[in-house]
C-alpha positions as CSV (number, residue, x, y, z in Angstrom):
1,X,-31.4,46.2,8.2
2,X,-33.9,44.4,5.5
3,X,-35.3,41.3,6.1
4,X,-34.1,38.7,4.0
5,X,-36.9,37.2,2.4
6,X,-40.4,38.5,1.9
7,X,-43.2,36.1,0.8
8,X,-45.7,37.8,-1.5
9,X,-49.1,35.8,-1.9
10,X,-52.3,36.6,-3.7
11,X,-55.3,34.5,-2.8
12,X,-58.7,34.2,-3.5
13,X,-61.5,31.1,-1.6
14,X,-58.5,29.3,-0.5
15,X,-59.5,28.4,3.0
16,X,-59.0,24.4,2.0
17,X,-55.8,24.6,1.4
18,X,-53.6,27.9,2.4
19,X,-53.1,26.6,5.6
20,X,-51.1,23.5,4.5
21,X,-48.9,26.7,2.3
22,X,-48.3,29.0,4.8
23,X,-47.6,26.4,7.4
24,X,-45.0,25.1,5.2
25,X,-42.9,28.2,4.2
26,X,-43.9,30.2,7.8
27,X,-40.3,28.7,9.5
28,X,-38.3,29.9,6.0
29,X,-39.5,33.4,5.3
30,X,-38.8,36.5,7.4
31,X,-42.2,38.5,6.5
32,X,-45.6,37.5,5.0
33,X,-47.2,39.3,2.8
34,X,-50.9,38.2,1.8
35,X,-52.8,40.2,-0.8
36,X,-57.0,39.2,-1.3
37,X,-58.9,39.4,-4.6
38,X,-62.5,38.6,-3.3
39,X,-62.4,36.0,-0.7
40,X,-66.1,34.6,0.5
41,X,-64.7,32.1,2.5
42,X,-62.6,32.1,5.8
43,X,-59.4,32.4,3.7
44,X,-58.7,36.2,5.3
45,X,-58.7,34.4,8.4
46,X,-56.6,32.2,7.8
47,X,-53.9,34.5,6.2
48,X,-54.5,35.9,9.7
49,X,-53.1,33.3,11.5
50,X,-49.7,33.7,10.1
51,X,-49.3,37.3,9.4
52,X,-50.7,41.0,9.9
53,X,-50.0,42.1,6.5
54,X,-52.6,41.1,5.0
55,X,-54.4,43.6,2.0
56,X,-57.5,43.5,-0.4
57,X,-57.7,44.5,-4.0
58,X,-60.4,44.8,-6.3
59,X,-60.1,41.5,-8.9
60,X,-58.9,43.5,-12.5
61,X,-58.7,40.1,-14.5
62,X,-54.7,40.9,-14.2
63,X,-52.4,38.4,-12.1
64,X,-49.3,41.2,-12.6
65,X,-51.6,44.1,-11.4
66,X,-52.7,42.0,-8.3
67,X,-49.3,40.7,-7.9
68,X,-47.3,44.0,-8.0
69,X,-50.1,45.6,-5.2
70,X,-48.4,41.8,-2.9
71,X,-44.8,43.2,-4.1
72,X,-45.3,46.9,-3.1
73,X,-45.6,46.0,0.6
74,X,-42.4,43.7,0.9
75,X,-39.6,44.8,2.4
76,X,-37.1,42.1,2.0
77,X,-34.1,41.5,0.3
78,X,-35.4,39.1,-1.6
79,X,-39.1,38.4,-2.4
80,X,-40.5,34.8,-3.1
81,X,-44.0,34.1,-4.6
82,X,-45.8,30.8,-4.2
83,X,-49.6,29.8,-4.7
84,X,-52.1,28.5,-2.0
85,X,-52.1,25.3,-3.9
86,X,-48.6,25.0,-3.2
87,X,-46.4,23.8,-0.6
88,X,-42.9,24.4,0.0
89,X,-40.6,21.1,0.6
90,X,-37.1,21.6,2.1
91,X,-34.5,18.6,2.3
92,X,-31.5,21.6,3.3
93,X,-32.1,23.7,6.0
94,X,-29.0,25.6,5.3
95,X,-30.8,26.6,1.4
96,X,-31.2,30.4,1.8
97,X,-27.4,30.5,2.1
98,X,-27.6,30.9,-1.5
99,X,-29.6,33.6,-1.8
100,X,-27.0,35.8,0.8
101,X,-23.6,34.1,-0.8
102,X,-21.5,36.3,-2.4
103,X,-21.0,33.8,-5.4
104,X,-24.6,34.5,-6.0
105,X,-24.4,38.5,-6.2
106,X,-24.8,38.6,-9.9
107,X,-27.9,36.2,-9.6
108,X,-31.1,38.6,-9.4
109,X,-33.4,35.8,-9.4
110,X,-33.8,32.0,-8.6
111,X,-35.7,29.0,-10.1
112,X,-36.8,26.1,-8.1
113,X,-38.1,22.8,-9.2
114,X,-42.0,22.4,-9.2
115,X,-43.2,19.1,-8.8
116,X,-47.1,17.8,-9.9
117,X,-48.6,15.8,-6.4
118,X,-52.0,14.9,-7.7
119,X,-53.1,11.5,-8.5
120,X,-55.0,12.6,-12.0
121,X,-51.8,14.6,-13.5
122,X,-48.6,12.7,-14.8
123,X,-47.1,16.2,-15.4
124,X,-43.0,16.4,-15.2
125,X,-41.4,18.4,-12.5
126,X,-40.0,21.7,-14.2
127,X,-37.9,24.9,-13.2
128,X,-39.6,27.9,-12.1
129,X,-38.6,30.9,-11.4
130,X,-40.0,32.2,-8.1
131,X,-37.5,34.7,-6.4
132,X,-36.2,37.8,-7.6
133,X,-34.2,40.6,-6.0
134,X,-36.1,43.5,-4.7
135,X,-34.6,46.3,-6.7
136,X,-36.5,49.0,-7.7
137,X,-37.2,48.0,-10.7
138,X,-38.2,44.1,-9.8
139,X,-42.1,43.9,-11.1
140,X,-44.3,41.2,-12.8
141,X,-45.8,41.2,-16.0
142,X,-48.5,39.5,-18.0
143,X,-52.1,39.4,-17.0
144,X,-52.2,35.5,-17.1
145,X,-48.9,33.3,-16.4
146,X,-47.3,36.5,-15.1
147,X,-43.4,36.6,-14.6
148,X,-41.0,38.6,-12.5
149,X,-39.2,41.3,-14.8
150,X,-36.6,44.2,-14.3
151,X,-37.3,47.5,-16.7
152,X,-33.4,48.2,-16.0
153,X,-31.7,45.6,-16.0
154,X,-30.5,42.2,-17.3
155,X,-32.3,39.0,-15.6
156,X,-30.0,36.6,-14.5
157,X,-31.1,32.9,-12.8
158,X,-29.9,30.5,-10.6
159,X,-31.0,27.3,-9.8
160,X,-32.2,26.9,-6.4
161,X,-31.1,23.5,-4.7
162,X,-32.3,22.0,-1.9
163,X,-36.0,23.3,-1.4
164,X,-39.0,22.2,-4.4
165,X,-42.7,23.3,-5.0
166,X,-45.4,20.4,-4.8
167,X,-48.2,21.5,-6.7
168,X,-51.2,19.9,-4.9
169,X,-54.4,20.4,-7.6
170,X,-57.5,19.4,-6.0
171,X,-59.7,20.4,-8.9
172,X,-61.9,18.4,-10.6
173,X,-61.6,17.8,-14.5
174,X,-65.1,20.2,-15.0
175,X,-63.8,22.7,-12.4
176,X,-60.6,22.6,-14.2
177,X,-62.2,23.2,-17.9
178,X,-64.5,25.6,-16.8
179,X,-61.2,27.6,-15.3
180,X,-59.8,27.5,-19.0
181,X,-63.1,28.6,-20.3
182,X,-64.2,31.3,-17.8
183,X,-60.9,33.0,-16.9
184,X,-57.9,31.8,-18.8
185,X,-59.5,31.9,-23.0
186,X,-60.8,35.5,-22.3
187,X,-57.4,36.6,-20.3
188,X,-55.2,35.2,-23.0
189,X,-57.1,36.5,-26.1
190,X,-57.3,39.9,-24.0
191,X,-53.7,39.9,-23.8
192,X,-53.2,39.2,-27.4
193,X,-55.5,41.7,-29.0
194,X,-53.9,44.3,-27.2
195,X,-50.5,43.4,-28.9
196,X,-49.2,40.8,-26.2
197,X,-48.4,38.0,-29.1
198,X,-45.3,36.2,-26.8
199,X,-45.0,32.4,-28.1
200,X,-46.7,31.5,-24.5
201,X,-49.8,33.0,-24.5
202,X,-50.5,31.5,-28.3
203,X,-49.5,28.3,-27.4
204,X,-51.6,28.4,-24.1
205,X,-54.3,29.3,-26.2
206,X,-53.9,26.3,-28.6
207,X,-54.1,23.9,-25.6
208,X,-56.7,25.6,-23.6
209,X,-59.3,25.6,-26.8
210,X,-58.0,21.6,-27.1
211,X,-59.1,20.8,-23.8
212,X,-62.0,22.3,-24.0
213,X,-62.7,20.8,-27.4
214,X,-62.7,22.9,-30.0
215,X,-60.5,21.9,-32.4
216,X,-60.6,24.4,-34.6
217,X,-59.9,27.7,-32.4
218,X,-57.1,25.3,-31.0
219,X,-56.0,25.1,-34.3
220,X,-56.0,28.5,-35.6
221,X,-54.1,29.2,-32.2
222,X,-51.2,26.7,-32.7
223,X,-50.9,27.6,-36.5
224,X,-50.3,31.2,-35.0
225,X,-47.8,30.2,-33.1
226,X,-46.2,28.6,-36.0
227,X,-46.0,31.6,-38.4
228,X,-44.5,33.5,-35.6
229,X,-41.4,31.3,-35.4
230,X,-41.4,30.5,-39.1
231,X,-38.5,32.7,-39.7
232,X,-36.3,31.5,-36.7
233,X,-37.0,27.6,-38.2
234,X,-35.9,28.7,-41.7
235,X,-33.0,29.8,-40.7
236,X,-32.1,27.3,-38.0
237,X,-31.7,29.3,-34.8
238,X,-33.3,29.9,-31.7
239,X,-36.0,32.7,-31.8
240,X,-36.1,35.5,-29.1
241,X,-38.5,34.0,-27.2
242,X,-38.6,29.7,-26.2
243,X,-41.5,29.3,-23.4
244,X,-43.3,26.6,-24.8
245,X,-41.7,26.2,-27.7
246,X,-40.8,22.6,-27.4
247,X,-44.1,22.1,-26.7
248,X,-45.3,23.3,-29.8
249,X,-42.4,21.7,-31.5
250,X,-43.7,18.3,-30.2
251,X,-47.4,19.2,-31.0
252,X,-46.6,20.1,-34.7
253,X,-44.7,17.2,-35.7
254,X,-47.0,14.7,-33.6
255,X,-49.7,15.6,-36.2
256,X,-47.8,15.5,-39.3
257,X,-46.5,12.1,-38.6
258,X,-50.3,11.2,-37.4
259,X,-51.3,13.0,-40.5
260,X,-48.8,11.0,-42.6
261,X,-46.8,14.1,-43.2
262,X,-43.5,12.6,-42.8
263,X,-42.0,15.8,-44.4
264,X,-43.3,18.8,-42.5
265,X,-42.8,16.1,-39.1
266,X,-39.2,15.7,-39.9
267,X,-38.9,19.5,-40.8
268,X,-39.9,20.3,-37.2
269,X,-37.9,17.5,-35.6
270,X,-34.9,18.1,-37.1
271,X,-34.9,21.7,-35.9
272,X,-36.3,20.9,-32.2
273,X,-33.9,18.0,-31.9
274,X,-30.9,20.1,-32.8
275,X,-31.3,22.4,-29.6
276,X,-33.8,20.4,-27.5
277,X,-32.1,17.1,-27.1
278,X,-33.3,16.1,-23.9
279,X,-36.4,16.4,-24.4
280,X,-38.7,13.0,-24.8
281,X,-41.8,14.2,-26.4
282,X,-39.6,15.0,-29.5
283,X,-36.9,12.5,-29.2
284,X,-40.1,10.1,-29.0
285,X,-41.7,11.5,-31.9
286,X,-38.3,10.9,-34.2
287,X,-38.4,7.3,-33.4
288,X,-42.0,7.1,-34.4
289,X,-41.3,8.7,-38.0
290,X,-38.2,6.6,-38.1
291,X,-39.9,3.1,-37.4
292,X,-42.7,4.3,-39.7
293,X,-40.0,4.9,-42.2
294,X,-39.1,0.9,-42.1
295,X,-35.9,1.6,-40.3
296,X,-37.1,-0.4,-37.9
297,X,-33.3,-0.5,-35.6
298,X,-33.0,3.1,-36.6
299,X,-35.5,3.4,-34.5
300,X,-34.9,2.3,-31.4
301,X,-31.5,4.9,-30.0
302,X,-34.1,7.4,-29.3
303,X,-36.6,5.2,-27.4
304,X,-33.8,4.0,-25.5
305,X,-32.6,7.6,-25.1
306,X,-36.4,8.5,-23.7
307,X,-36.1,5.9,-20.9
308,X,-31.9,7.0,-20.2
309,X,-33.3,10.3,-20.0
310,X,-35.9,9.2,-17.5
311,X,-33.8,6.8,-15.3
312,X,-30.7,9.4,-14.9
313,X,-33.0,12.0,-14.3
314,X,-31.3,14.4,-16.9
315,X,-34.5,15.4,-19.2
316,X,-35.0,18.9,-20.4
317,X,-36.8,20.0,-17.2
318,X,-37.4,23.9,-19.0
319,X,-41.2,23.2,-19.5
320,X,-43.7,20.7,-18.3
321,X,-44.8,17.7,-20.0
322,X,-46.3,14.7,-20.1
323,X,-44.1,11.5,-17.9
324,X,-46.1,9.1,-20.1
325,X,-43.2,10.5,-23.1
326,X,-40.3,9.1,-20.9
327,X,-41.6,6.3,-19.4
328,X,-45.0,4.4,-21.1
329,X,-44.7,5.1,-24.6
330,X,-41.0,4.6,-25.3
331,X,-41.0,1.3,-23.4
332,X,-44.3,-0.2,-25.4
333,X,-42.4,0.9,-28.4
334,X,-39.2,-0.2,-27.6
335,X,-41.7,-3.8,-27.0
336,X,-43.2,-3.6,-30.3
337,X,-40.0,-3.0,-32.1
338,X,-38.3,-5.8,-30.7
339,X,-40.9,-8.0,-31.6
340,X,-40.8,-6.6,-34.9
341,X,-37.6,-7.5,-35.5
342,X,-38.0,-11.0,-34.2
343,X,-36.0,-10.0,-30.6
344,X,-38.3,-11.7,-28.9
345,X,-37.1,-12.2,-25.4
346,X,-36.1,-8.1,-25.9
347,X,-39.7,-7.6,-26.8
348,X,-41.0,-9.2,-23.4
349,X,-38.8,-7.5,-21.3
350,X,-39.8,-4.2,-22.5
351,X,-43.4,-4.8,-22.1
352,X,-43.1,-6.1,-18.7
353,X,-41.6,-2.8,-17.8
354,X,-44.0,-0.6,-20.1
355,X,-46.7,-2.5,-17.6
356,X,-44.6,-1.8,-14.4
357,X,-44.9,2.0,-15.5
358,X,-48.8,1.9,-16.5
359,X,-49.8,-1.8,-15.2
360,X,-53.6,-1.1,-17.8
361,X,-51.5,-0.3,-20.6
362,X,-53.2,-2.9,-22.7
363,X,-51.5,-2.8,-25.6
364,X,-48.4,-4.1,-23.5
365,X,-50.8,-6.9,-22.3
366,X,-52.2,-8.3,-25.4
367,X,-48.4,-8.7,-26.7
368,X,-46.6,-9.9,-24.0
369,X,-49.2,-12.6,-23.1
370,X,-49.0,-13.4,-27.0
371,X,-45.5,-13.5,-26.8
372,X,-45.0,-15.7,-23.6
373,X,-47.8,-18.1,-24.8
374,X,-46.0,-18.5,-27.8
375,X,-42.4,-18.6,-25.9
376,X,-44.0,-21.5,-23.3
377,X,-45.2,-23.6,-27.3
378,X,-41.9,-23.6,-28.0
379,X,-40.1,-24.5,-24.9
């Protein structure tokens, strides 16, 4: 009889930290699988420690290639792929019951939540889909943010509950850039020129050549990305593909209202908004354009709605962004607009809590000690 669950790694210098993985998904998984690009350090040895099945491949530049050689050695049921910088966090031990219930047979693969650990990243925690069903036909795909496909049939997820990813990144902000510039740019525009042109790998683009700092590939990248789902806007549905297209969503209409192009920003909104409701960075945005508008009270539902979405925990958790959307920036505005409209003791309140969220937000600062100087004048 199969194993149940097959972990398929690929791993390359990660002797700092693939202990702290494998340790933590070891008592979960019923065979470990650990495929080597081009290790230098003791991360063979390591892998060691925890399993015989351990492989080398020559690097191709391909994450799917490298993957697929970790898949072709599993024998499990299901197969579950996590990254050295990774750890797996259970709070049910009884969570791979799902994966064996016989509610589940029509579910070929399962998303978990991933969840950003270090201290330098304010990223929200997102769905991911990590396990898929070992048919035949199971593979990955895409050289760079590779995913788990079938050629024959339909993909259908689940939400896994009671297990998460902690992404621990222990790279430094020039070890990080230089992992965009080095690997990820020439990957990406690889991958495009030879016809891959998915809404992902243009949007990645965009914000790769943005942190790096060139505008203007970033630029060309993003306005790529927007002639692609041009059509899909005009007509006001949903195009084929969606990876990272609220991001892009937020990203266009964040520069045409910095750009004072209240039109094309309320273009964008009004279409992102009609299917991505729960997602701050947009619903953020709106009451930007809204306030700047002069309807001032008009404005404030959706930074309300940014904080709701934060404090019941039901934001659009389909793509990662940044918490600063949900938390920081709609409470300082929420501040500023009560003060605008005279709502003074309103006003203080939400910049005491904008500074419980970022306690240097001084913005926040400089008002509220305005406003309580003036409040102690009066009193």
């Amino acid at each position: 009889m199969a194993p149940l669950l097959s972990l398929c790694m690929i791993v390359k210098n990660e002797a700092h930290q693939l202990r702290r993985c494998l340790q933590s998904v070891q008592p979960w998984v019923d065979e470990i699988i650990v495929v080597d690009t081009g290790s230098t350090d003791e991360t063979i040895a390591i892998a060691r420690e925890f399993t015989p099945h351990v492989h080398a491949v020559v690097w191709q530049a391909d994450f799917a290639a490298a993957r697929n050689a970790s898949l072709a050695h599993a024998s499990g049921e299901w197969v579950f792929y996590i990254d050295a910088d990774e750890e797996l966090v259970v709070t049910d031990p009884q969570w791979r019951d799902q994966l064996s219930a016989a509610s589940g047979d029509a579910i070929n693969q399962w998303s978990l939540l991933r969840r950003e650990q270090a201290s330098d990243r304010n990223w929200s925690e997102f769905w991911n889909v990590r396990f898929g069903r070992r048919f035949p036909d199971l593979h990955f795909a895409g050289a760079l943010h590779e995913q788990l496909y079938y050629r024959e049939r339909q993909t259908v997820v689940g939400q896994l509950q009671g297990v998460y990813l902690i992404h621990h990144n222990q790279q430094t902000p020039d070890q990080f850039l230089a992992k965009l510039r080095d690997r990820n740019i020439p990957i990406l525009e690889k991958m495009v020129q030879q016809g891959d042109r998915r809404l992902q790998n243009l949007v990645c683009l965009g914000d790769h050549y943005a942190a790096c700092g060139d505008g203007d590939r970033a630029q060309a990248w993003y306005e790529q990305a927007l002639e692609q789902i041009a059509p899909a806007v005009a007509q006001g549905i949903l195009p084929q593909e969606t990876t990272w297209l609220r991001h892009l969503l937020f990203w266009v209409s964040y520069r045409a209202f910095e750009a004072k192009d209240y039109e094309t920003a309320q273009y964008y909104l009004s279409y992102g908004l009609r299917f991505f409701d729960r997602y701050p960075p947009l619903l953020y945005v709106a009451g930007l354009l809204i306030f700047e508008l002069g309807l001032h009270r008009g404005a404030l539902p959706y930074f309300h709605r940014c904080l709701e979405l934060f404090e019941q925990g039901t934001y659009d958790r389909a793509e990662p962004f940044d918490r600063q959307w949900m938390t920081t920036q709609p409470a300082y505005s929420l501040g500023f607009t009560y003060m605008t409209l005279q709502e003074r003791d309103r006003a203080i309140a939400y910049f005491q809590k904008t500074l419980e969220f970022n306690p240097d937000y001084s913005p926040a600062q400089m008002y509220l000690q305005q406003l309580l100087t003036a409040s102690a004048n009066q009193g």
